[in-house]
Z-matrix of the N, CA and C atoms (Angstrom, degrees):
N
C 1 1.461
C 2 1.519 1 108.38
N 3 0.914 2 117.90 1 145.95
C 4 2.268 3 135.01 2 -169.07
C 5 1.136 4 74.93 3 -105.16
N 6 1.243 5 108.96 4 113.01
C 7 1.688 6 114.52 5 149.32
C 8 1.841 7 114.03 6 -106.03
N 9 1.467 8 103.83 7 151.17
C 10 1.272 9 100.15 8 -177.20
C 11 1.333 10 123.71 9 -101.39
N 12 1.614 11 126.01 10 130.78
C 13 1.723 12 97.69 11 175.44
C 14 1.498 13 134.13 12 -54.81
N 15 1.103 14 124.21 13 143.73
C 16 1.679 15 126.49 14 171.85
C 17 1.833 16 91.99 15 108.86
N 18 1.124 17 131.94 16 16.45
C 19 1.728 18 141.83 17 178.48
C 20 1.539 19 97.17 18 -78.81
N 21 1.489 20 116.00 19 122.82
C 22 1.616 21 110.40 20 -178.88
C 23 2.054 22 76.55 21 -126.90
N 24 1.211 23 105.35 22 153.42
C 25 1.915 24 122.97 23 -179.07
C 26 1.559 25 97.45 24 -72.70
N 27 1.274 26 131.89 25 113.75
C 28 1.153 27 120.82 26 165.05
C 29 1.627 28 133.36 27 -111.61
N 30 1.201 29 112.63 28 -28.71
C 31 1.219 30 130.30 29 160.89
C 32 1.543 31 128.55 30 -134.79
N 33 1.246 32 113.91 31 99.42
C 34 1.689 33 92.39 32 -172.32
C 35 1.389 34 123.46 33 -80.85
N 36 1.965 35 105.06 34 -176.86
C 37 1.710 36 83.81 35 -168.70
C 38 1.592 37 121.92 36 -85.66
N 39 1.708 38 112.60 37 20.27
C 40 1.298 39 115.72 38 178.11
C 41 1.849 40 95.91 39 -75.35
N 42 1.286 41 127.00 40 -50.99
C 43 1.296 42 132.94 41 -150.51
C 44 1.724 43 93.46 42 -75.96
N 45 1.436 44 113.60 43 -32.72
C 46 1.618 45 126.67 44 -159.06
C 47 2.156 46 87.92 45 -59.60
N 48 1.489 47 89.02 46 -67.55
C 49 2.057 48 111.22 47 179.73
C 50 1.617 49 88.49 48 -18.82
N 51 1.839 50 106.27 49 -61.96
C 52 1.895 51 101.57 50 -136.91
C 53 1.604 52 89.52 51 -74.21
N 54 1.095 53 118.56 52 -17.28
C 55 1.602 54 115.28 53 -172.32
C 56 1.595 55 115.31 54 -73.51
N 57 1.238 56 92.83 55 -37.23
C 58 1.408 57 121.64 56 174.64
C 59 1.748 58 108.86 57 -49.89
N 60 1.166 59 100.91 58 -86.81
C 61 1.804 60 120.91 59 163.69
C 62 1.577 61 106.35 60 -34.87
N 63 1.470 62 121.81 61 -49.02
C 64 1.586 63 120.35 62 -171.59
C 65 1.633 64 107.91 63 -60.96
N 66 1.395 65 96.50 64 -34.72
C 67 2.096 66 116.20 65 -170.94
C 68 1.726 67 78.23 66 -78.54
N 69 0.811 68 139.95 67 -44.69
C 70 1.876 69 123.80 68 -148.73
C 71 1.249 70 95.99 69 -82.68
N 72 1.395 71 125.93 70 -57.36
C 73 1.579 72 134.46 71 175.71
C 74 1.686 73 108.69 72 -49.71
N 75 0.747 74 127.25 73 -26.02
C 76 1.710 75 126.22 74 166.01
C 77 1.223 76 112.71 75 -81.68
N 78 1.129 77 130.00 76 -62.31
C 79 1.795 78 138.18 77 167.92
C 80 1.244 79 92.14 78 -22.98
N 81 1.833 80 116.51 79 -63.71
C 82 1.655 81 101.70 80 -162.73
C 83 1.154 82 134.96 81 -85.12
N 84 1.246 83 85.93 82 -5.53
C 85 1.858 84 104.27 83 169.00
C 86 1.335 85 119.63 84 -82.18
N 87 1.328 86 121.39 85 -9.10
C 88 1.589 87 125.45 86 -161.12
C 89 2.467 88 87.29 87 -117.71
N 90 1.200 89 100.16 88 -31.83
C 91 1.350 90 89.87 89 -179.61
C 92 1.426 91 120.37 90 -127.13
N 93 1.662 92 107.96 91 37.33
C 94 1.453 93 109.45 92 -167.16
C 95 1.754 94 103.93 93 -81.47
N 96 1.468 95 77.47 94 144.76
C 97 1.643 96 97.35 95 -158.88
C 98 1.499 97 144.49 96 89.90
N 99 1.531 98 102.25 97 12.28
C 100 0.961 99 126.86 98 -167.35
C 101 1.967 100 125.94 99 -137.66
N 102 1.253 101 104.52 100 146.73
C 103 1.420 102 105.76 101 -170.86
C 104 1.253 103 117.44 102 -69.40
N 105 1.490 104 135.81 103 147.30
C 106 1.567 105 116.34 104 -178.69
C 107 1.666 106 107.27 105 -136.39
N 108 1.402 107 117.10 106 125.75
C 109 1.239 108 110.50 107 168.55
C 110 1.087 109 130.77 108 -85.62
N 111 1.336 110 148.86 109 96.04
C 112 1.381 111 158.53 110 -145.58
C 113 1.505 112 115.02 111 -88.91
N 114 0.951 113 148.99 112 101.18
C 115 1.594 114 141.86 113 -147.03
C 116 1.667 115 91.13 114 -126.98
N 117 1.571 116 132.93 115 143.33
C 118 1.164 117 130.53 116 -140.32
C 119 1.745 118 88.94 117 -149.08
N 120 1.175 119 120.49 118 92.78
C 121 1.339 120 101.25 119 173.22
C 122 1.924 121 126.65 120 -79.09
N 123 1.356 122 111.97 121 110.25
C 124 1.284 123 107.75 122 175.45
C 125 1.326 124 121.65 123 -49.45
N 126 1.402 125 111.31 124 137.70
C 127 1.313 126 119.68 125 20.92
C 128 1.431 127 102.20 126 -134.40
N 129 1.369 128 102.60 127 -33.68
C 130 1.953 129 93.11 128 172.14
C 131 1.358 130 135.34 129 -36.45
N 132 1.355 131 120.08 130 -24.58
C 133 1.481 132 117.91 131 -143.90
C 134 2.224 133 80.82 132 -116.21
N 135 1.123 134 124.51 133 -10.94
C 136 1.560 135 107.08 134 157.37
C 137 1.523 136 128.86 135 -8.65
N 138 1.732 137 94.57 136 -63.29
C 139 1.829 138 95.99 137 -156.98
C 140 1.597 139 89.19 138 -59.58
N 141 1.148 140 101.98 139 -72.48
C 142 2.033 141 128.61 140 -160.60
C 143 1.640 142 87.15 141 -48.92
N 144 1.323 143 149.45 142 -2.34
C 145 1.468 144 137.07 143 -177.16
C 146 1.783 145 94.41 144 -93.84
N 147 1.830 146 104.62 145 -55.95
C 148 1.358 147 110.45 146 -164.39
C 149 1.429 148 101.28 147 -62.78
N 150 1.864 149 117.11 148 -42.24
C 151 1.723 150 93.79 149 176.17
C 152 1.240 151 122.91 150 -91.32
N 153 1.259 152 131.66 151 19.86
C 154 2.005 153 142.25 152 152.92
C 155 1.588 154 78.80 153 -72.83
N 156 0.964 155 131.57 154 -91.17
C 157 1.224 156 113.79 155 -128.58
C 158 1.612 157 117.21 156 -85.25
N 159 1.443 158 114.26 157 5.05
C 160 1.347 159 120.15 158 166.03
C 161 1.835 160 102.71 159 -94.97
N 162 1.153 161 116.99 160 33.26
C 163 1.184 162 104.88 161 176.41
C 164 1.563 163 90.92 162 -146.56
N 165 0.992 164 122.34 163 -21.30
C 166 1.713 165 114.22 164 -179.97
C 167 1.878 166 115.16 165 -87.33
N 168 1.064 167 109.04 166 103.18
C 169 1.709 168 126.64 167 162.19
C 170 0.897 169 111.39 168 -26.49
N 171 1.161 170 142.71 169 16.20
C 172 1.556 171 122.71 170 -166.19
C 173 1.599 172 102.60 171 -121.73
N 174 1.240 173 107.43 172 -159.77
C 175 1.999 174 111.69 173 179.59
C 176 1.256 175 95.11 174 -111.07
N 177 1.318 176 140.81 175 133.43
C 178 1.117 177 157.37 176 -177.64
C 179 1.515 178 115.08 177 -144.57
N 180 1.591 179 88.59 178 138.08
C 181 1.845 180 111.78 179 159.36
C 182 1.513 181 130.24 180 -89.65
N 183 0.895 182 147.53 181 121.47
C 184 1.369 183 136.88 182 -176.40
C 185 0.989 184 132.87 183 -116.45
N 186 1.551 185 138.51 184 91.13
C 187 1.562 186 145.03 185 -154.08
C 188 1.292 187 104.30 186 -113.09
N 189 1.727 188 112.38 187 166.43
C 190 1.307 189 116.37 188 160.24
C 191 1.513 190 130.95 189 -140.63
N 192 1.195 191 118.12 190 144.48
C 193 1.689 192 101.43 191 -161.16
C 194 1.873 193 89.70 192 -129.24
N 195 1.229 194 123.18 193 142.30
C 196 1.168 195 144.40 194 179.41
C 197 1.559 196 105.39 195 -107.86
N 198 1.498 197 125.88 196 104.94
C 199 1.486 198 138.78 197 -175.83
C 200 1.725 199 102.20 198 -102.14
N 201 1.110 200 142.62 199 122.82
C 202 1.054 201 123.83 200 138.89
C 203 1.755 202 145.02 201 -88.03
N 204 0.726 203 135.14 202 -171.73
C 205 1.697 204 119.48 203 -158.01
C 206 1.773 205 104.50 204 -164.90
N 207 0.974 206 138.93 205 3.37
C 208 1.969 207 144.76 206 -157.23
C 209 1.478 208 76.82 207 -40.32
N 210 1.746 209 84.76 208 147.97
C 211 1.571 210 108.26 209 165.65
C 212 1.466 211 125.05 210 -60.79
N 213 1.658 212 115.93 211 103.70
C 214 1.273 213 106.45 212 -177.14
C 215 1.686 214 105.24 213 125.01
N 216 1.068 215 111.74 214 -31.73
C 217 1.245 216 128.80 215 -173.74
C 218 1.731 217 132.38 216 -93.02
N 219 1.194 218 122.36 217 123.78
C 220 1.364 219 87.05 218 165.50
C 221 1.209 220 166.46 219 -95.29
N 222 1.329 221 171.11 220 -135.90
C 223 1.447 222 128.23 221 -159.48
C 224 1.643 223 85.10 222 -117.83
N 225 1.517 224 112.06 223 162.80
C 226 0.963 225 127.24 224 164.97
C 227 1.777 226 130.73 225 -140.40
N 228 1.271 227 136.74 226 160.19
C 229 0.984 228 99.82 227 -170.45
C 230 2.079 229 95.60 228 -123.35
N 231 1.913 230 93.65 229 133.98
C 232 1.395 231 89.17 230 -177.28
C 233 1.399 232 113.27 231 -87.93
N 234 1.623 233 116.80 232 -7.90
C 235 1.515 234 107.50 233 160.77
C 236 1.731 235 117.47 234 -160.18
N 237 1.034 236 99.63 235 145.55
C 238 1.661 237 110.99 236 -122.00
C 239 2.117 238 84.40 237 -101.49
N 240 0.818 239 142.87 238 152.44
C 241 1.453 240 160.03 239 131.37
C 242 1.552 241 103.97 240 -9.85
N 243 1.413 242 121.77 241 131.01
C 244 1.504 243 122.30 242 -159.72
C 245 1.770 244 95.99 243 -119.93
N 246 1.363 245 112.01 244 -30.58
C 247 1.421 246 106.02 245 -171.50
C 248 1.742 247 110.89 246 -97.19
N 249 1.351 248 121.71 247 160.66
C 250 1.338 249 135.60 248 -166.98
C 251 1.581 250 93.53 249 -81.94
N 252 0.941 251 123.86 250 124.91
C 253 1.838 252 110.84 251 167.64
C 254 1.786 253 89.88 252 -138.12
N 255 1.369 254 129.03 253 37.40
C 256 1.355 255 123.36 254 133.89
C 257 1.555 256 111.42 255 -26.77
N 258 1.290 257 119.83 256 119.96
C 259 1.872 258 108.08 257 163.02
C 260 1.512 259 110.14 258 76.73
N 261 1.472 260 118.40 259 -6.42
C 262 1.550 261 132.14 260 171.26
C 263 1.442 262 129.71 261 -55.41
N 264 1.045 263 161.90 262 161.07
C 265 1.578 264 146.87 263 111.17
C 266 1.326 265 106.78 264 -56.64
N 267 1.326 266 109.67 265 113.17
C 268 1.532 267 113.70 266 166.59
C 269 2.184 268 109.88 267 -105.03
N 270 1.290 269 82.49 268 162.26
C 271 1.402 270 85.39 269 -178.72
C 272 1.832 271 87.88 270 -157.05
N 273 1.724 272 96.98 271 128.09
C 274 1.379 273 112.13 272 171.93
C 275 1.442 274 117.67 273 -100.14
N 276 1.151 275 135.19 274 82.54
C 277 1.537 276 146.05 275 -178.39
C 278 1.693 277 112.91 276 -84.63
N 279 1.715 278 82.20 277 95.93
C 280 1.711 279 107.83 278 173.97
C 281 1.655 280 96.64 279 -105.02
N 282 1.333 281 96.52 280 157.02
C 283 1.482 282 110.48 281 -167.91
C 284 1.956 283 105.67 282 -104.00
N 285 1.512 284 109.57 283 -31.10
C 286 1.481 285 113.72 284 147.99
C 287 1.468 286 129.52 285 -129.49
N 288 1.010 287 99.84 286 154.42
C 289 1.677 288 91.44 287 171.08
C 290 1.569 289 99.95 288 -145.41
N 291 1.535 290 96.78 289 117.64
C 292 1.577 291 124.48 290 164.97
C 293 1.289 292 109.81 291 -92.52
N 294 1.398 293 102.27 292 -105.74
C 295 1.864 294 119.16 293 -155.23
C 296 1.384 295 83.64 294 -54.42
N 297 1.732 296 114.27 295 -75.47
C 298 1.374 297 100.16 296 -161.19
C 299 1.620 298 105.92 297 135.18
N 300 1.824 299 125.94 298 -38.69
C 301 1.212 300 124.39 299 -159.59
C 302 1.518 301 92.49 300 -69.89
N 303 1.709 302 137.98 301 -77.97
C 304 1.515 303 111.69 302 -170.27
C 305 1.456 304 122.52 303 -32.63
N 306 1.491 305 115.05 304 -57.86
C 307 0.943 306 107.48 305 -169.98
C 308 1.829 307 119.77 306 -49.72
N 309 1.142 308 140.06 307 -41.42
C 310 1.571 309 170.33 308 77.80
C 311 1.809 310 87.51 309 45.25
N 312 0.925 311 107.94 310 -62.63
C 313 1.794 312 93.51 311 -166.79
C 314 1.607 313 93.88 312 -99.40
N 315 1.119 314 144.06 313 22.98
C 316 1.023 315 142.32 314 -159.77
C 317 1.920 316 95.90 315 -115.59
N 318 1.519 317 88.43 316 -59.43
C 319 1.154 318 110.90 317 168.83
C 320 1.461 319 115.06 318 -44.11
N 321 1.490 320 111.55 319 -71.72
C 322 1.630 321 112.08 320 165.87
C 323 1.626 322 122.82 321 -33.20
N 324 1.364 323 107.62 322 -26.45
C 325 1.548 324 93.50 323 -164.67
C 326 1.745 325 102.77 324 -87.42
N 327 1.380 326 89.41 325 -23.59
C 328 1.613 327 102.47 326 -175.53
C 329 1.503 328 118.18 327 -64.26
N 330 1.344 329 103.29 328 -60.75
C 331 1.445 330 120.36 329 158.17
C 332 1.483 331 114.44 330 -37.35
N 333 1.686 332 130.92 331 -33.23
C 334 1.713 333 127.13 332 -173.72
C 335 1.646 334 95.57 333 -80.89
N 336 1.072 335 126.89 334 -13.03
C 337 1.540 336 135.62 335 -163.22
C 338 2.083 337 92.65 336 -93.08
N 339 1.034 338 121.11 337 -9.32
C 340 1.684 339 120.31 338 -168.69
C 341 1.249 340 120.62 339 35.86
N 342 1.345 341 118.91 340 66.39
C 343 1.157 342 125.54 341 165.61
C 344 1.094 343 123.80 342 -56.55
N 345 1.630 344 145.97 343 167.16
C 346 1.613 345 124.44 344 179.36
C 347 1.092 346 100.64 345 -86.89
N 348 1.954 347 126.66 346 -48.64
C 349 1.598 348 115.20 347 161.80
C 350 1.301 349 110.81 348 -120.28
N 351 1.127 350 132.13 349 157.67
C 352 1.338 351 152.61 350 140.30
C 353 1.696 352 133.67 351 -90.39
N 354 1.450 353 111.20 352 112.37
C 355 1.301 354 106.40 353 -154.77
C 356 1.625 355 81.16 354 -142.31
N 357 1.946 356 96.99 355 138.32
C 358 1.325 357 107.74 356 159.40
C 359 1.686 358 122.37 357 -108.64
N 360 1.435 359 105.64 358 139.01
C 361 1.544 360 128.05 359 170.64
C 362 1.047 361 104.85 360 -70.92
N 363 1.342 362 137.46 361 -179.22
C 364 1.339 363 154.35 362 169.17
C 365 1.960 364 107.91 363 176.82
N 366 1.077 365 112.38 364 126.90
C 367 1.580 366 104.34 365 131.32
C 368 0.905 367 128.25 366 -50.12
N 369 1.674 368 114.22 367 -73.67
C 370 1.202 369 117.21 368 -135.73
C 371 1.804 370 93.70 369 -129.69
N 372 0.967 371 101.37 370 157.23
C 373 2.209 372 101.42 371 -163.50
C 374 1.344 373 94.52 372 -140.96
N 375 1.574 374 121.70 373 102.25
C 376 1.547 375 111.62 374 171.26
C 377 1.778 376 98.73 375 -110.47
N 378 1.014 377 109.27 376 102.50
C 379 1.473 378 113.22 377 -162.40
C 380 1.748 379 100.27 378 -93.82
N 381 1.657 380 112.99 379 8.40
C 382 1.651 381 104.29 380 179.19
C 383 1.384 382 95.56 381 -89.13
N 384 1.274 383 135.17 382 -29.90
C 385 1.903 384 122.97 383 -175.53
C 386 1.717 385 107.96 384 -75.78
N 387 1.153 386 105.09 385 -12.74
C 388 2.114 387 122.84 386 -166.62
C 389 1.558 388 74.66 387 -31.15
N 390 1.572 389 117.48 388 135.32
C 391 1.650 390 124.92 389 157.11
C 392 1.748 391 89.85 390 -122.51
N 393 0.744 392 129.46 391 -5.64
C 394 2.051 393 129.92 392 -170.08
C 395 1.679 394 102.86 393 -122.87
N 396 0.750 395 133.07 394 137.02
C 397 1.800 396 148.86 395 158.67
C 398 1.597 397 97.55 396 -44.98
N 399 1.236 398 118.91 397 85.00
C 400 1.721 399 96.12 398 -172.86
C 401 1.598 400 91.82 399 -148.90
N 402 1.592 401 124.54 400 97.96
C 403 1.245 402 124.34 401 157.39
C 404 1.782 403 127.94 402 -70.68
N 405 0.936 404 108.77 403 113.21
C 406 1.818 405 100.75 404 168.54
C 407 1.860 406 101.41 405 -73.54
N 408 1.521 407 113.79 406 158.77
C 409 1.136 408 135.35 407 -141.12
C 410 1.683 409 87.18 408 -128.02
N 411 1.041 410 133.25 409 -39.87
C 412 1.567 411 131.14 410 162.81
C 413 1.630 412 106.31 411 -127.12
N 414 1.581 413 97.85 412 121.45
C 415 1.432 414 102.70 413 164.21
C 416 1.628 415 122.30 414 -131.34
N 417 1.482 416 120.38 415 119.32
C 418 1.531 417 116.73 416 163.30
C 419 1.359 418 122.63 417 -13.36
N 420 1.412 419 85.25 418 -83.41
C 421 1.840 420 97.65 419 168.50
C 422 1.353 421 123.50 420 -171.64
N 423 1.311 422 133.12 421 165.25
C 424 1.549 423 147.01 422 -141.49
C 425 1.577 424 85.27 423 -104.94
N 426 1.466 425 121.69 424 147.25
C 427 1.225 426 150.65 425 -155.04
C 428 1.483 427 118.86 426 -156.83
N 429 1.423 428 105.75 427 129.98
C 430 1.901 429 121.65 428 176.61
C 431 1.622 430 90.82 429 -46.68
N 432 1.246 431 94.06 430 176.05
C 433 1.752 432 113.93 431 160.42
C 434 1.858 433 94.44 432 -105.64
N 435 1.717 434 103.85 433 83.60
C 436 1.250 435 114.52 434 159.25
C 437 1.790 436 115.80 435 -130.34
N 438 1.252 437 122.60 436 128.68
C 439 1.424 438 123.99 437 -172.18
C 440 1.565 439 89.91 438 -50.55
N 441 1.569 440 118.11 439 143.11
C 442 1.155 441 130.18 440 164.22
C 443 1.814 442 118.58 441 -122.83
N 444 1.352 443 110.61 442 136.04
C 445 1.473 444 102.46 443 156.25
C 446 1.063 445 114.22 444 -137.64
N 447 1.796 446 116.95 445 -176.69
C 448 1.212 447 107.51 446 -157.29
C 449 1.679 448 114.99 447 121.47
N 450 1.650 449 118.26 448 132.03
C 451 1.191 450 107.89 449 154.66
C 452 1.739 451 106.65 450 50.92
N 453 1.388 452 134.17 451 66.27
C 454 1.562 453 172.31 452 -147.59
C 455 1.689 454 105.30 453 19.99
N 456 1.372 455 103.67 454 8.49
C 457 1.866 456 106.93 455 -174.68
C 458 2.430 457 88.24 456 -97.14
N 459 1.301 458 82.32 457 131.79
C 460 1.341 459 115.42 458 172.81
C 461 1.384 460 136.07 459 -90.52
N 462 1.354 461 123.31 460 144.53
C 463 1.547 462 130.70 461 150.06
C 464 1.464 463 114.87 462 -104.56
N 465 1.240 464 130.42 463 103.52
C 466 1.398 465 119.83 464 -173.39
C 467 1.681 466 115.63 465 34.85
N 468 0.907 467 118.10 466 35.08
C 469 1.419 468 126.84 467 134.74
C 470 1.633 469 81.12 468 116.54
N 471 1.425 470 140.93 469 11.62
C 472 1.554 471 141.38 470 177.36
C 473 1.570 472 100.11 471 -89.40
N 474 1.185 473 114.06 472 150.24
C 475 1.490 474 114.52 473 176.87
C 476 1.585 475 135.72 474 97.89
N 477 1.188 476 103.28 475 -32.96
C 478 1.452 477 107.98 476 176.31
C 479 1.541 478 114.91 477 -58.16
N 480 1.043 479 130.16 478 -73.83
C 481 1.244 480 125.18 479 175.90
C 482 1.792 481 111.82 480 -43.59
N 483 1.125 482 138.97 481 -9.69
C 484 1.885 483 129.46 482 160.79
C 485 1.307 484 92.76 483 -21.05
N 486 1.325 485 119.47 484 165.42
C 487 1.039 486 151.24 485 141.59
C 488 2.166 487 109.35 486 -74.57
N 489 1.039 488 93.31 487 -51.32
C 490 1.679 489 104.04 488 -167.71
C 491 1.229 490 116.63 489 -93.65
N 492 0.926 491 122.66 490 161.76
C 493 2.022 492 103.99 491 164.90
C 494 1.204 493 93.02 492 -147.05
N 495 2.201 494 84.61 493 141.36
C 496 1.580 495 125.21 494 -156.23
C 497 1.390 496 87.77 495 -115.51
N 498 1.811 497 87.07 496 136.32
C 499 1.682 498 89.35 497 138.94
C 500 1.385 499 132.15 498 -61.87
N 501 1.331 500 128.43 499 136.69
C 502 1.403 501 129.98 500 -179.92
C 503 1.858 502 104.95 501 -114.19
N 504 1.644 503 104.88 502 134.08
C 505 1.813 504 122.74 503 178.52
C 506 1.604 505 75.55 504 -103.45
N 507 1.512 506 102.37 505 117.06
C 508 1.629 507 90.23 506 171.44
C 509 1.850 508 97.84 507 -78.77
């Protein structure tokens, strides 16, 4: 593992699992009996998608849509959601949510598709950078405004594969 200097331990992956399991046990309680389309935005949010959804009981779809966002720019998406979830349970499982704008137009595009619900996942909720009105609907847990990696969140493409996720002093 490349570790980077300025890496402080912030969550390990024992606490990451129970958060994991705590988010799955709500999902199935809020849609038991029911189908769920799981939409995965690349590329961070991979790990935390494959273990949500190897831990949730239910029948599930699993897609992926690639949004981009460059500083300055506005977001676009270079690959778009393949399955119909007209009349669906969707569930968008991001692994952070800061600012808020992808997620925000992400949401919009999902929402033009009429899903029956739309519900956001999260790990991790740093609601001090929020620039958009944008609540997630299940969250792990609430977070400083500290750069994190670790567990599919990145430094120039270092970090994703951790097991744990560190605070990073860039």
């Amino acid at each position: 593992m490349q570790m980077r200097e300025g890496m402080i331990p912030s969550i390990s992956r024992k606490e990451i699992d129970e958060m994991v399991a705590g988010l799955a046990r709500e999902i199935e309680r809020d849609f038991e009996g029911k189908e769920l389309v799981m939409i995965c935005p690349l590329k961070g949010s991979v790990l935390f998608m494959a273990d949500l959804s190897r831990k949730i009981k239910l029948p599930q779809v699993i897609d992926f849509v690639y949004v981009t966002s460059p500083k300055g720019e506005s977001c676009r998406i270079v690959k778009d959601i393949s399955v119909d979830i007209q009349g669906k349970h969707v569930l968008i499982i991001e692994e952070i949510i800061d600012a808020g704008r992808t997620l925000s137009f992400l949401k919009a595009r999902i929402n033009a598709s009429y899903p029956a619900t739309l519900k956001i996942v999260t790990l991790l909720d740093k609601p001090a950078l929020r620039e958009l009105p944008l609540n997630p609907d299940y969250v792990g847990r609430t977070i400083e405004d500290r750069f994190v990696i670790g567990y599919g969140m990145d430094s120039e493409e270092i970090g994703r594969n951790y097991g744990d996720i560190y605070n990073f002093t860039q």
